[in-house]
VOPAGU-2260 file (C-alpha; in pm, 1 decimal, decimal comma):
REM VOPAGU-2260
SITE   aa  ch    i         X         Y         Z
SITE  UNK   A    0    -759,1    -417,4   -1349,0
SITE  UNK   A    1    -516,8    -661,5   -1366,8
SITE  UNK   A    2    -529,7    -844,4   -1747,3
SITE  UNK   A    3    -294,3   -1152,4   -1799,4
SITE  UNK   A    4    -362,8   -1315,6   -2119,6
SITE  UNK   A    5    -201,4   -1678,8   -2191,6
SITE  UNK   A    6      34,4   -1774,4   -2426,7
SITE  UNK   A    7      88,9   -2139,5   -2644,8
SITE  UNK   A    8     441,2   -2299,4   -2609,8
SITE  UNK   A    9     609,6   -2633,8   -2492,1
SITE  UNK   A   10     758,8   -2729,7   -2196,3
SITE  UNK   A   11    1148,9   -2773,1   -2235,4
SITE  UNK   A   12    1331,3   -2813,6   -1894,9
SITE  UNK   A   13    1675,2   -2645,9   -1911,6
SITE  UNK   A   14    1563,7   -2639,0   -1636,2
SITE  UNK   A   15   -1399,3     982,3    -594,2
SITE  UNK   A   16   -1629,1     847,2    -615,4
SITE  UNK   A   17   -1985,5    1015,1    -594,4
SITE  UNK   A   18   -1992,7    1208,0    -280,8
SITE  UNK   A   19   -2313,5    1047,8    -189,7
SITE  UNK   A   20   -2193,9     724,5    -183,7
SITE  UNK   A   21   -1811,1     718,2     -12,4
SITE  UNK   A   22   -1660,1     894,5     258,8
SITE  UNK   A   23   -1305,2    1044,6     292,8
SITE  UNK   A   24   -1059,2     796,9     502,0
SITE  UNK   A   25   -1059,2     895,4     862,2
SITE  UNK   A   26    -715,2    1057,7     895,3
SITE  UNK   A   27    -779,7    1465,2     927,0
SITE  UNK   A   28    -508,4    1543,0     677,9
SITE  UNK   A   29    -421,1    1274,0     446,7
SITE  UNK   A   30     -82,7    1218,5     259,2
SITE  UNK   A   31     -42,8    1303,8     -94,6
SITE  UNK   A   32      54,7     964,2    -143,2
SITE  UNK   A   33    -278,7     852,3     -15,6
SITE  UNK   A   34    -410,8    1076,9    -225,0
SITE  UNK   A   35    -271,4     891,7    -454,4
SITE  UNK   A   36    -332,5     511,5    -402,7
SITE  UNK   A   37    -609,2     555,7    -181,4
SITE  UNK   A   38    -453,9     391,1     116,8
SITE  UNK   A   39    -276,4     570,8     370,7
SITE  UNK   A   40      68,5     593,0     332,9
SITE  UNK   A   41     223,2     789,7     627,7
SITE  UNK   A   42     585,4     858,5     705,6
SITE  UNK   A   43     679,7     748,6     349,0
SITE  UNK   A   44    1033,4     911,8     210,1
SITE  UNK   A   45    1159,7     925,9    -127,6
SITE  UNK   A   46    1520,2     740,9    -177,9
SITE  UNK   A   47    1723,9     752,4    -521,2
SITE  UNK   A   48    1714,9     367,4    -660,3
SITE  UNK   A   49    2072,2     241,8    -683,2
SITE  UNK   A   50    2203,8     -40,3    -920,1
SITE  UNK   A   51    2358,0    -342,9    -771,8
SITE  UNK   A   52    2707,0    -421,1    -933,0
SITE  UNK   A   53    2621,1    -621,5   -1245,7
SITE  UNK   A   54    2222,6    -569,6   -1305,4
SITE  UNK   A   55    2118,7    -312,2   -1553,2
SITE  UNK   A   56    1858,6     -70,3   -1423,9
SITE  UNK   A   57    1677,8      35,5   -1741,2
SITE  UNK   A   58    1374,4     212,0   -1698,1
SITE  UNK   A   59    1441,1     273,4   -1342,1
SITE  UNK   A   60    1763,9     448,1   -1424,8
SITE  UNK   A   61    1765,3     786,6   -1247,3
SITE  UNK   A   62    1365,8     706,0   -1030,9
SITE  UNK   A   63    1365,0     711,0    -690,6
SITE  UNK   A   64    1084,5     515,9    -465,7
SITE  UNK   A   65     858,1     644,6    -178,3
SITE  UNK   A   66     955,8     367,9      98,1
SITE  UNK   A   67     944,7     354,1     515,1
SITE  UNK   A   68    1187,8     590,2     677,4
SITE  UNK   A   69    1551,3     438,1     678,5
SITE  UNK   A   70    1482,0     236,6     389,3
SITE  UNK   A   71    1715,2     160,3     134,1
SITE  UNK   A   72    1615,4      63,6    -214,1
SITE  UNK   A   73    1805,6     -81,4    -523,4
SITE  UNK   A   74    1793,1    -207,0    -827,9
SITE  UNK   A   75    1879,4    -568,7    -756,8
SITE  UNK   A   76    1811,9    -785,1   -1101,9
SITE  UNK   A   77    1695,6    -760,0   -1406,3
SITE  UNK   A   78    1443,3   -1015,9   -1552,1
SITE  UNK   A   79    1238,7    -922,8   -1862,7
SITE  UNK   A   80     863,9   -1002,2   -1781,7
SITE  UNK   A   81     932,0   -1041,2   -1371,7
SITE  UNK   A   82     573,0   -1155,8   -1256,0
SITE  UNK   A   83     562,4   -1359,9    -900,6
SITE  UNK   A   84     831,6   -1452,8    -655,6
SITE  UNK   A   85     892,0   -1742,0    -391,0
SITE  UNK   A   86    1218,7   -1816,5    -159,9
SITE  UNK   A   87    1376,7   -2164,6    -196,4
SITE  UNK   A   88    1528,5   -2335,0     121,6
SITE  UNK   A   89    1866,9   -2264,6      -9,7
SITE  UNK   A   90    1802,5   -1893,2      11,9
SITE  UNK   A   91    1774,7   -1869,8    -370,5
SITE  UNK   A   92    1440,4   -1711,3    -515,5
SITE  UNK   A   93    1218,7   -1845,8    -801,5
SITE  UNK   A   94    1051,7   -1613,6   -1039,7
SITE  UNK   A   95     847,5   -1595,0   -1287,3
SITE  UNK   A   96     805,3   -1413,9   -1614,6
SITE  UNK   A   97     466,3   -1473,6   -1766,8
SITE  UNK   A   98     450,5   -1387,1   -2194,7
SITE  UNK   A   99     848,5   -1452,9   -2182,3
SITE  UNK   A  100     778,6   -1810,6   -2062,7
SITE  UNK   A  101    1089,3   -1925,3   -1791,6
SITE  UNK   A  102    1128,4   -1999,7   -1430,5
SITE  UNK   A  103    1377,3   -1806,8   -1316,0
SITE  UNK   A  104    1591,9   -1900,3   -1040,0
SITE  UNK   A  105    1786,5   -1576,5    -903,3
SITE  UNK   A  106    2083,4   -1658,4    -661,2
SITE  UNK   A  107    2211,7   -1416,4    -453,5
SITE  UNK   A  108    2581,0   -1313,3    -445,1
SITE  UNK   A  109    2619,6   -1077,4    -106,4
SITE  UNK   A  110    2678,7    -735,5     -71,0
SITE  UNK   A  111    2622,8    -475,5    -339,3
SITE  UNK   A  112    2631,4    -743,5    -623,5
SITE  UNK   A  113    2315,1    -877,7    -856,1
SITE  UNK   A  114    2223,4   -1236,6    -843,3
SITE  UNK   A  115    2345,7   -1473,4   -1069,7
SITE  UNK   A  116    2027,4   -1570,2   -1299,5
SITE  UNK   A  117    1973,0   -1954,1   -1373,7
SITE  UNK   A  118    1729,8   -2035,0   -1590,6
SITE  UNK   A  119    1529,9   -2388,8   -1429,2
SITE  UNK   A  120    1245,2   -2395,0   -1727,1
SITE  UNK   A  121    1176,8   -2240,0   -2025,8
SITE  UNK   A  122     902,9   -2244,5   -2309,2
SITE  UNK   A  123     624,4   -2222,8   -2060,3
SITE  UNK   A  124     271,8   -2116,1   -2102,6
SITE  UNK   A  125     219,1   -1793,0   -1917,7
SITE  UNK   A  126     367,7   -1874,0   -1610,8
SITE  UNK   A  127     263,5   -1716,6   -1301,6
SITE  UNK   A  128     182,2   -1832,7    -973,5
SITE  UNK   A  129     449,7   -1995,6    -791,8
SITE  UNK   A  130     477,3   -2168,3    -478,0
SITE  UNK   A  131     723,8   -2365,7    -251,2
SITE  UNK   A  132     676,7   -2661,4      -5,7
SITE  UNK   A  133     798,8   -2981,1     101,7
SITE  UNK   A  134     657,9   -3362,0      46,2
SITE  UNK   A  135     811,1   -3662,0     207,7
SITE  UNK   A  136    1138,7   -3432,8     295,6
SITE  UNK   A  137    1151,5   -3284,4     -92,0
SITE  UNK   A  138    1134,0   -2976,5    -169,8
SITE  UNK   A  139     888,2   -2926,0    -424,4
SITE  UNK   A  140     787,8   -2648,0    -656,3
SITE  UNK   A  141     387,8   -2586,1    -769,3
SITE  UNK   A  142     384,0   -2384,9   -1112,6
SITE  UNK   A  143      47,5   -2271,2   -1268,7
SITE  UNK   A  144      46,4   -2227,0   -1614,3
SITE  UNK   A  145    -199,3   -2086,5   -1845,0
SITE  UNK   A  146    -367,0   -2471,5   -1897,5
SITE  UNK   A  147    -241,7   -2621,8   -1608,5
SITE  UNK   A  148     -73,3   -2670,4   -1233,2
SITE  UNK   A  149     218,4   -2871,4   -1196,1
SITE  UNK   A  150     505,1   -2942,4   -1006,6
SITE  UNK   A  151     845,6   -3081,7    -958,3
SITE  UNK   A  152    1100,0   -3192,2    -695,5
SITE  UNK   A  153    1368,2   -2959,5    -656,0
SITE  UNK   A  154    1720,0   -3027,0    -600,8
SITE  UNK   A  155    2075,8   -2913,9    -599,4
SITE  UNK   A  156    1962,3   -2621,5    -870,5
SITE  UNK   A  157    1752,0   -2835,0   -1053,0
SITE  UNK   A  158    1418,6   -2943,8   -1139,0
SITE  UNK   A  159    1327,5   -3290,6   -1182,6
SITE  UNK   A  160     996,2   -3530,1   -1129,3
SITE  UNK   A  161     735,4   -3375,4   -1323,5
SITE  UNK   A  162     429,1   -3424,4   -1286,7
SITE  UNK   A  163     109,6   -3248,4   -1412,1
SITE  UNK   A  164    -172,0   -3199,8   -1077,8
SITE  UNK   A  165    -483,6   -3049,3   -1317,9
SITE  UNK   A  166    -446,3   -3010,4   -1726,8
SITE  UNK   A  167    -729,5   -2867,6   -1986,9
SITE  UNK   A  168    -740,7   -2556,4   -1801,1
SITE  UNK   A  169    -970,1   -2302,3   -1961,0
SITE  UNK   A  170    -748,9   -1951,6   -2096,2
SITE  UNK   A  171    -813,6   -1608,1   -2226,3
SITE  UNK   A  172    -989,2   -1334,7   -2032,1
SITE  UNK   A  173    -811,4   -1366,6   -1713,3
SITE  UNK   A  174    -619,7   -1649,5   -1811,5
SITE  UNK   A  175    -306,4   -1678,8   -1546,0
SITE  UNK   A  176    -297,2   -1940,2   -1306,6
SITE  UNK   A  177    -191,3   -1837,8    -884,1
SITE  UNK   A  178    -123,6   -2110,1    -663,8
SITE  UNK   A  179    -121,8   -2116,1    -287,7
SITE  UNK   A  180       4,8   -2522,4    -123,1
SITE  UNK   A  181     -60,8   -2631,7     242,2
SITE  UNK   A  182     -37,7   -2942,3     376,1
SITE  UNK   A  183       4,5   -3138,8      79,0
SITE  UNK   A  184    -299,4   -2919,9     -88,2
SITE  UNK   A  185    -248,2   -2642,3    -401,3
SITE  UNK   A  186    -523,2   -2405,2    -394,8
SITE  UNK   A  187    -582,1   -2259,3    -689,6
SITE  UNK   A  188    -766,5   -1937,1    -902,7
SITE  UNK   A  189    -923,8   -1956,9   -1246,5
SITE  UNK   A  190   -1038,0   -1647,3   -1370,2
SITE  UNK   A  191   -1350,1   -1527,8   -1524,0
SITE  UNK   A  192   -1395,7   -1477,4   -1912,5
SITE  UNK   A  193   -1547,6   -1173,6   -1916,7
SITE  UNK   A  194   -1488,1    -828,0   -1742,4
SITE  UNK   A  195   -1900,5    -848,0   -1632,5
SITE  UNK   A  196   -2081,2   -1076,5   -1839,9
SITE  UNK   A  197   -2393,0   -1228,7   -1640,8
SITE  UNK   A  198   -2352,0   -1500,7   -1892,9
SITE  UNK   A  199   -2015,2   -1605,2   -1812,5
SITE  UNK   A  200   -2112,0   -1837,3   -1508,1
SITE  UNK   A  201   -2352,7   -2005,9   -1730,1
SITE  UNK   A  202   -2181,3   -2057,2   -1996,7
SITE  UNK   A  203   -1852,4   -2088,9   -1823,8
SITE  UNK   A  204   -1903,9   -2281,8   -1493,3
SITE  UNK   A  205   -1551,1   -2327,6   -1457,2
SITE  UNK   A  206   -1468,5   -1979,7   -1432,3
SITE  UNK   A  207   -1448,0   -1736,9   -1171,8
SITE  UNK   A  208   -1324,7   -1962,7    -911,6
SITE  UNK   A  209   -1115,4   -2054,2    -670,2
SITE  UNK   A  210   -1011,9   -2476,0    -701,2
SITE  UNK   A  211    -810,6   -2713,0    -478,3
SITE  UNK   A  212    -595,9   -3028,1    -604,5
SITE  UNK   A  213    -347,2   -3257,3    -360,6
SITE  UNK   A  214     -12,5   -3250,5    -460,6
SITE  UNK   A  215     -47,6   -3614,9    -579,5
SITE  UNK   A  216    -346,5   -3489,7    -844,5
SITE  UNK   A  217    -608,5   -3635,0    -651,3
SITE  UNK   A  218    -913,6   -3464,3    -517,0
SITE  UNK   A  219    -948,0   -3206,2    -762,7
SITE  UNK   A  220   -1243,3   -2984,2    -582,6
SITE  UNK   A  221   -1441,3   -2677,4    -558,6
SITE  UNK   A  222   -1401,1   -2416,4    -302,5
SITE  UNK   A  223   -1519,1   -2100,3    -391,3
SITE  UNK   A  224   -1740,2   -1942,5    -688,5
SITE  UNK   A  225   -1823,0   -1582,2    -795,7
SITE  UNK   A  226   -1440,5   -1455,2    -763,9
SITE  UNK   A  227   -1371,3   -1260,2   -1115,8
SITE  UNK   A  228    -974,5   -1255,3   -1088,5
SITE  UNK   A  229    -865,2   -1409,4    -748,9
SITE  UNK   A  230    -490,2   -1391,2    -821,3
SITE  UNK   A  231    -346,1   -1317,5    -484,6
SITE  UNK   A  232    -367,6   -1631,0    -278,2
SITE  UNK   A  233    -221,8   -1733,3      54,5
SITE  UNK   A  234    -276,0   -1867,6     354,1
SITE  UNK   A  235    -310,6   -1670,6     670,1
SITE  UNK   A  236    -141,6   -1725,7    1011,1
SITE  UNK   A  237    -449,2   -1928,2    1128,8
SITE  UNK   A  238    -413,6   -2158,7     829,5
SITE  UNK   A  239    -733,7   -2068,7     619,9
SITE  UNK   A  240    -687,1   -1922,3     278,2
SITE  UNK   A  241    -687,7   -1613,8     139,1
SITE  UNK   A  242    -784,9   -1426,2    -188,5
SITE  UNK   A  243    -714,8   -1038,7    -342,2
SITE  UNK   A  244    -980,6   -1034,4    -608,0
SITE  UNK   A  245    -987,1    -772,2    -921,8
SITE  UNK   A  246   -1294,8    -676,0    -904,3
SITE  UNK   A  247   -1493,8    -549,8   -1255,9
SITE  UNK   A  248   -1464,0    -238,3   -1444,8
SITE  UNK   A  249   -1681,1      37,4   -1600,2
SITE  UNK   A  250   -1935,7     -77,6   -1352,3
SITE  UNK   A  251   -2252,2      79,7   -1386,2
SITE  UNK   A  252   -2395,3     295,8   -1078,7
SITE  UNK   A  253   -2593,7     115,8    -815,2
SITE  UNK   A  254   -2842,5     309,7    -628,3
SITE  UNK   A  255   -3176,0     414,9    -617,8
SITE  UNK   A  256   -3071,3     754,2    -492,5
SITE  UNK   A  257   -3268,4    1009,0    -673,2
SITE  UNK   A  258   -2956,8    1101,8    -829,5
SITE  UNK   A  259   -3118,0     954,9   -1184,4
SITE  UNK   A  260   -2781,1     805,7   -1218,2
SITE  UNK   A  261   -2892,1     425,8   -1157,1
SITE  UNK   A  262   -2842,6     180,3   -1404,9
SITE  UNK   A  263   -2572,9     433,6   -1631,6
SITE  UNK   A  264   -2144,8     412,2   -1613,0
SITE  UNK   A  265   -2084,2     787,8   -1435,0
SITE  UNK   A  266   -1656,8     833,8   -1454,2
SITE  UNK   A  267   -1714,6     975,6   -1075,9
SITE  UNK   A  268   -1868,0     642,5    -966,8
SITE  UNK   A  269   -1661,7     445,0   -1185,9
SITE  UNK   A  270   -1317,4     581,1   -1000,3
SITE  UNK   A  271   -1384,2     471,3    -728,6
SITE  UNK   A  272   -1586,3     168,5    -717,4
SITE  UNK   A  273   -1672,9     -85,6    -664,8
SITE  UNK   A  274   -1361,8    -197,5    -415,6
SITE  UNK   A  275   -1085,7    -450,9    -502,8
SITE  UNK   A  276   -1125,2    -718,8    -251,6
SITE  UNK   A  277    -926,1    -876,8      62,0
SITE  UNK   A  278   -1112,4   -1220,2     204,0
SITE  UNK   A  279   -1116,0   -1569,5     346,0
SITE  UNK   A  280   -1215,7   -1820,6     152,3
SITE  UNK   A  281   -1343,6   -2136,4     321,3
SITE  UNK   A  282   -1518,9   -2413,9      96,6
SITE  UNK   A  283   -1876,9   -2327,5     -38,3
SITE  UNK   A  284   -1792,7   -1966,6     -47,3
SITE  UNK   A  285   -1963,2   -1749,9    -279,4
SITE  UNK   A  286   -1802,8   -1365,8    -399,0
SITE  UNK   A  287   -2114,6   -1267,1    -590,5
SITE  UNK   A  288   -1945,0   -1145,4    -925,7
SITE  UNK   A  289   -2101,5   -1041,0   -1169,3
SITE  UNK   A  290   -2427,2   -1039,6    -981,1
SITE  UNK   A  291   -2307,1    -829,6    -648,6
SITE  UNK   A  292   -2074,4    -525,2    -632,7
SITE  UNK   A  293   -1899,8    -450,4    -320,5
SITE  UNK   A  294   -2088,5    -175,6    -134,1
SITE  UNK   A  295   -1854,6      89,4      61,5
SITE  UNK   A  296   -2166,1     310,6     151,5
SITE  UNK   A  297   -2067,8     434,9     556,0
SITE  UNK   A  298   -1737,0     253,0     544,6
SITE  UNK   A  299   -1508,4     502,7     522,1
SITE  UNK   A  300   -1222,8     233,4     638,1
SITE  UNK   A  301   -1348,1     -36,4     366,7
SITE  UNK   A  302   -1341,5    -337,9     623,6
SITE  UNK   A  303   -1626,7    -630,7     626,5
SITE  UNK   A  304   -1801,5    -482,0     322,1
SITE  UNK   A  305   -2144,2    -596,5     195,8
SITE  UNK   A  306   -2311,2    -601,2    -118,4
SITE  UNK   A  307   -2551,5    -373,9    -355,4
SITE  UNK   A  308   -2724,4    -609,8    -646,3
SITE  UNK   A  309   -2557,0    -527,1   -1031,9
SITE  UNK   A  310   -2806,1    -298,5   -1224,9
SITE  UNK   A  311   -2747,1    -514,5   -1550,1
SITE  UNK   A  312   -2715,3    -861,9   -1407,0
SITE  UNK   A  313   -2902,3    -850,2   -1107,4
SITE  UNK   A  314   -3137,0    -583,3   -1101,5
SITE  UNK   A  315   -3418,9    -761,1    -913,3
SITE  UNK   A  316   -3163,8    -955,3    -712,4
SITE  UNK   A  317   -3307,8   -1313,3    -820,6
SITE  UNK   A  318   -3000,1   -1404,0   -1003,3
SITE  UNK   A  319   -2850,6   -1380,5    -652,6
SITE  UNK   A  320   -2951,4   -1284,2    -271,6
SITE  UNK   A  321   -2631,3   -1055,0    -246,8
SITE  UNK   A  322   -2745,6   -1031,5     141,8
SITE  UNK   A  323   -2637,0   -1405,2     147,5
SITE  UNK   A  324   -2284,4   -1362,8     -30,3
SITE  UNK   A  325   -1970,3   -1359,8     145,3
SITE  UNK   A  326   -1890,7   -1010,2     317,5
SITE  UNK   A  327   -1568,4    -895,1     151,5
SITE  UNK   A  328   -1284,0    -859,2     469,4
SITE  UNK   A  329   -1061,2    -572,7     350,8
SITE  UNK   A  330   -1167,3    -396,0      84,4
SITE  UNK   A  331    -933,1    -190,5    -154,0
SITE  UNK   A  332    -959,8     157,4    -361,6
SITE  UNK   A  333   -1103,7      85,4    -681,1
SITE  UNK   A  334    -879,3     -59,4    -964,8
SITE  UNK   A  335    -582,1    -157,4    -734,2
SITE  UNK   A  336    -566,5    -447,4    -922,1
SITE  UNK   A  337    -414,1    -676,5    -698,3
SITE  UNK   A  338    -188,6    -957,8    -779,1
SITE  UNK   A  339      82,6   -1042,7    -528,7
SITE  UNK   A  340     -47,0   -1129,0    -186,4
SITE  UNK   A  341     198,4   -1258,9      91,4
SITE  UNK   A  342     160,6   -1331,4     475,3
SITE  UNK   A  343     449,5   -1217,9     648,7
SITE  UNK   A  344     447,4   -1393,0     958,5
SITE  UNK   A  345     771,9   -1570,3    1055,8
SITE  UNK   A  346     956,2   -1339,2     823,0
SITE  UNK   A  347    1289,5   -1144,8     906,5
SITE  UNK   A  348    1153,6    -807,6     776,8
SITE  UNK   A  349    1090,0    -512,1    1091,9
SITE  UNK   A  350     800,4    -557,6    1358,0
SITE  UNK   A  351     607,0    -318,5    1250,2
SITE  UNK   A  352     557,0    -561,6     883,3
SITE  UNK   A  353     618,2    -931,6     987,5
SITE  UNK   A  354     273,4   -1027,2    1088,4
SITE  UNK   A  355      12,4    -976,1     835,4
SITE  UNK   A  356      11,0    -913,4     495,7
SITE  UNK   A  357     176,9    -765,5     167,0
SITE  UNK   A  358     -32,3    -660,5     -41,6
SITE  UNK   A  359      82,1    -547,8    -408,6
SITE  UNK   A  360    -118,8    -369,2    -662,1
SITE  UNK   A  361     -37,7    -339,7   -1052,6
SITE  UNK   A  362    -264,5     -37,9   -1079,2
SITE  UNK   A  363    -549,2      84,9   -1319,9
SITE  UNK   A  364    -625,1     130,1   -1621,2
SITE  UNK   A  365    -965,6     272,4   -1630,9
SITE  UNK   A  366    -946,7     515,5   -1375,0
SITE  UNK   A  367    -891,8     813,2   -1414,6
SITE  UNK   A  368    -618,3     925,0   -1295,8
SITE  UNK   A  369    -490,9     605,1   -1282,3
SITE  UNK   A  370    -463,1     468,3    -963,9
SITE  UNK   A  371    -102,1     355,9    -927,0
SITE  UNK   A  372      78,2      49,2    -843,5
SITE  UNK   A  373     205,7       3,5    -478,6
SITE  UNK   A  374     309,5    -252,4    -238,1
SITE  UNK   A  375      80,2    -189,4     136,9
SITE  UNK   A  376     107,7    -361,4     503,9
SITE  UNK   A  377    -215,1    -480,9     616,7
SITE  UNK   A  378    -161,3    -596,7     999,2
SITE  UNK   A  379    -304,6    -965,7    1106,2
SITE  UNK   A  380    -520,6    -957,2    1417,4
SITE  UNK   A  381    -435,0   -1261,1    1603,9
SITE  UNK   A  382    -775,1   -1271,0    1781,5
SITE  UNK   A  383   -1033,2   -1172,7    1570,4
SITE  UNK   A  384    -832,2   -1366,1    1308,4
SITE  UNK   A  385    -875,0   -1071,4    1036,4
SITE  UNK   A  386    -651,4    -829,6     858,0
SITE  UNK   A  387    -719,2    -440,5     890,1
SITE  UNK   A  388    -683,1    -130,3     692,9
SITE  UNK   A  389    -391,2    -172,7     448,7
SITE  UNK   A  390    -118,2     135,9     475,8
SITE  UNK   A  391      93,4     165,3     159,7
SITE  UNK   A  392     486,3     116,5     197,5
SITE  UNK   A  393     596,3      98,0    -156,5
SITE  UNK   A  394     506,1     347,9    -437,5
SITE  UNK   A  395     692,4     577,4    -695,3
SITE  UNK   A  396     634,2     361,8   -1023,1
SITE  UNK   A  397     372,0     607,4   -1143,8
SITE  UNK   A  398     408,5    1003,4   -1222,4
SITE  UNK   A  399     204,0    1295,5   -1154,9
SITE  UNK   A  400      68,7    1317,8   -1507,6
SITE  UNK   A  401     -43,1     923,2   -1491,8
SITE  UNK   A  402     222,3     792,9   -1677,5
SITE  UNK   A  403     431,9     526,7   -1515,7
SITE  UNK   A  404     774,2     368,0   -1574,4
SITE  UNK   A  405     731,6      32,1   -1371,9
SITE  UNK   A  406     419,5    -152,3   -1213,7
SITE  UNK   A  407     474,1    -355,6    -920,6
SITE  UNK   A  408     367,7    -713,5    -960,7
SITE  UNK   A  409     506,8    -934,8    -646,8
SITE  UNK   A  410     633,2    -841,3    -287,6
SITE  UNK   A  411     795,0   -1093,7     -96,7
SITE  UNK   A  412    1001,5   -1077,7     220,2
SITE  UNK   A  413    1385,8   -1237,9     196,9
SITE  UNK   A  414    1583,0   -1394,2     426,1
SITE  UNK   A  415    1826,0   -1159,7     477,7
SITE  UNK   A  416    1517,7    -902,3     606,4
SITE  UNK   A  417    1502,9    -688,8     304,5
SITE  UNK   A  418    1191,0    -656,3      93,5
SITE  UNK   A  419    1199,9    -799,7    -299,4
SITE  UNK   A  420     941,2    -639,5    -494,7
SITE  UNK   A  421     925,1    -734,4    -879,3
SITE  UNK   A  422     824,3    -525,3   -1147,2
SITE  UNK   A  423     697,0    -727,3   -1520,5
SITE  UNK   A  424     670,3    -345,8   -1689,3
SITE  UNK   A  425    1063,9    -237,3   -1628,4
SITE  UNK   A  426    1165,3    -574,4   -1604,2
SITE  UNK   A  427    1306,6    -550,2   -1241,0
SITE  UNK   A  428    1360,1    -682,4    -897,7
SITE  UNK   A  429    1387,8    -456,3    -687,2
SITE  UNK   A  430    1558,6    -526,4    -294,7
SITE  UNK   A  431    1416,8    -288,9     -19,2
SITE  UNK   A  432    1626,8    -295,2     298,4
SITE  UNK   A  433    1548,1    -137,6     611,0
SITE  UNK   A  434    1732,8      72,6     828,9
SITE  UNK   A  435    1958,1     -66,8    1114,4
């Protein structure tokens, strides 16, 4: 799963699971590529990257990407460390780079050209999420740093006004901070300390949760507990928010099955479960880690999963009523390791992707194979008010033999229609345009 450690600096602005326990996906004959990511990726083709006139393509030199039919892809900038993304209002994007420590902002040129790369702040401390929005007819930009959210007013290319919302933030483990804003409120994720430690909500009850502070600093609250690494967050069409969770690894197996397996970490169990999770998070909201894994048992299509108590940290199930936690919406193949997360609603990009969500995985590391980094489409249901089965769109960063050249981070839809999907192992952004 996904493991973003923090760094110390200053702020200087220069500016398979067991057969008895999961079920093939539906489709009669499925891809390779699902195969491969576990999602269903159909009518997928693989395109030759190109380099936009002045970035350097690197590792992605000579790789191709699977993509949607029509679909162009490119090399479009090259940022050491590229971690999350977010548009400005003057059609510039912001990025961030995590270990390297600087905001990024990326201007775009036209045509075949790269962006010209600005730098707005450097010596940060692990930044990661990133988030836009407006106050009082500002434009202001939400930063979460290892420690700490802040923000600043942005204009005319610069940052200014800065102001820290929360400080004294707790690090290591899964020490990056994601940000979500709404309304004048900045949602928030701090991760757990441990991969599965039954301790680690005792000893560390501000872990493993999901926060929300005004954009003023006030009101500093709870929302959500039991959510190991909830690092994609956004808001949905509807206006609630939304979390993709990491869920644990080298979880042991589950079931009183006869198999004699309970209780012990089996590779075949371990590859597949338990599921990376997709939900809503609305205040008091409880996501059962370490105490609950997701359980997948007769739901071939992972939607509105439930929960089977933790052999080591719930055996009895008094540490928690799992029955009582919340059910996970969209659940996804083991390891995903998702990070970016993205509502596409009001976007420019095709029909068949601008209302629901994007979805970006950085891939395994315990699996085996690995399960490999993609970017998938999960469509928003306007009346039941619930996303369904994700479909990948984006893959390629991974080989046959496991080994991979990039792992995709952030996918976010630009205003010229054309997919940006960023990429902290090769350093990239990458621009995705569909056909005409």
């Amino acid at each position: 799963m996904s493991r973003v450690l923090g760094s110390a600096a200053a702020v200087a602005l220069v500016m398979v699971g067991i057969a008895s326990c999961t079920s093939a996906p539906p489709e009669a004959a499925p891809s390779a590529a699902a195969a491969r990511t576990g999602n269903p990726a159909p009518g997928l083709h693989t395109v030759r990257l190109t380099t936009a006139d002045g970035a350097r393509a690197g590792r992605a030199a000579g790789r191709s990407l699977r993509v949607p039919g029509g679909w162009r892809a490119e090399v479009w900038a090259d940022a050491p460390g590229a971690r999350m993304a977010a548009w400005l209002p003057d059609g510039s994007m912001l990025l961030t780079t995590g270990s390297e420590g600087e905001l990024l902002r990326l201007e775009p040129r036209g045509g075949v050209r790269a962006p010209t790369v600005h730098r707005l702040a450097t010596g940060l401390d692990d930044p990661q999420g990133v988030a836009v929005t407006e106050q009082d007819g500002r434009t202001v930009v939400v930063l979460g740093e290892a420690t700490r959210i802040e923000a600043w007013r942005y204009d005319g290319g610069t940052l200014g006004d800065h102001r820290v919302l929360v400080d004294g933030l707790p690090t290591g483990g899964h020490g990056g901070k994601f940000v979500a804003v709404r309304n004048g409120v900045v949602a928030y994720d701090i991760g757990s300390a441990s991969n599965s430690d039954g301790a680690d909500r005792r000893d560390h009850p501000d872990r493993a949760v999901i926060r929300q502070v005004r954009l003023d600093g006030t009101g500093n609250t709870l929302l959500a507990t039991g959510v190991r690494n909830g690092e994609g967050l956004a808001h949905a069409p509807d206006g609630t928010l939304f979390a993709a969770v990491n869920q644990a690894d080298q979880q042991p197996y589950p079931f009183h099955d006869g198999s004699g397996h309970y209780g012990q970490r089996v590779q075949a169990y371990v590859n597949e479960h338990p599921d990376d999770q997709v939900t809503r998070i609305t205040a008091g909201a409880e996501l059962g880690w370490p105490f609950c894994q997701p359980d997948s048992r007769g739901k071939p299509d992972l939607l509105d999963l439930g929960y089977v108590d933790d052999p080591a940290n719930n055996p009895d199930g008094k540490a928690l009523d799992c029955a009582t936690v919340t059910p996970t919406m969209v659940g996804l193949p083991a390891h995903s390791a998702p990070v970016g997360f993205v509502f596409t609603r009001g976007s420019a990009l095709p029909a068949a992707y601008a209302d629901g969500a994007l979805v970006t995985t950085h891939g395994s590391w315990d699996r085996e194979p690995p399960r490999p980094p993609s970017v998938s489409y999960s469509a928003w249901d306007d009346t039941a008010h619930t996303l369904g089965r994700p479909r990948t769109i984006v893959e390629g960063f991974q080989d046959d033999d496991g080994s991979r050249w990039g792992r995709s981070v952030d996918a976010v839809p630009g205003p010229d229609g054309s997919l940006y999907v960023t990429d902290d192992t090769a350093g990239l952004v990458y621009r995705l345009t569909p056909g005409s």
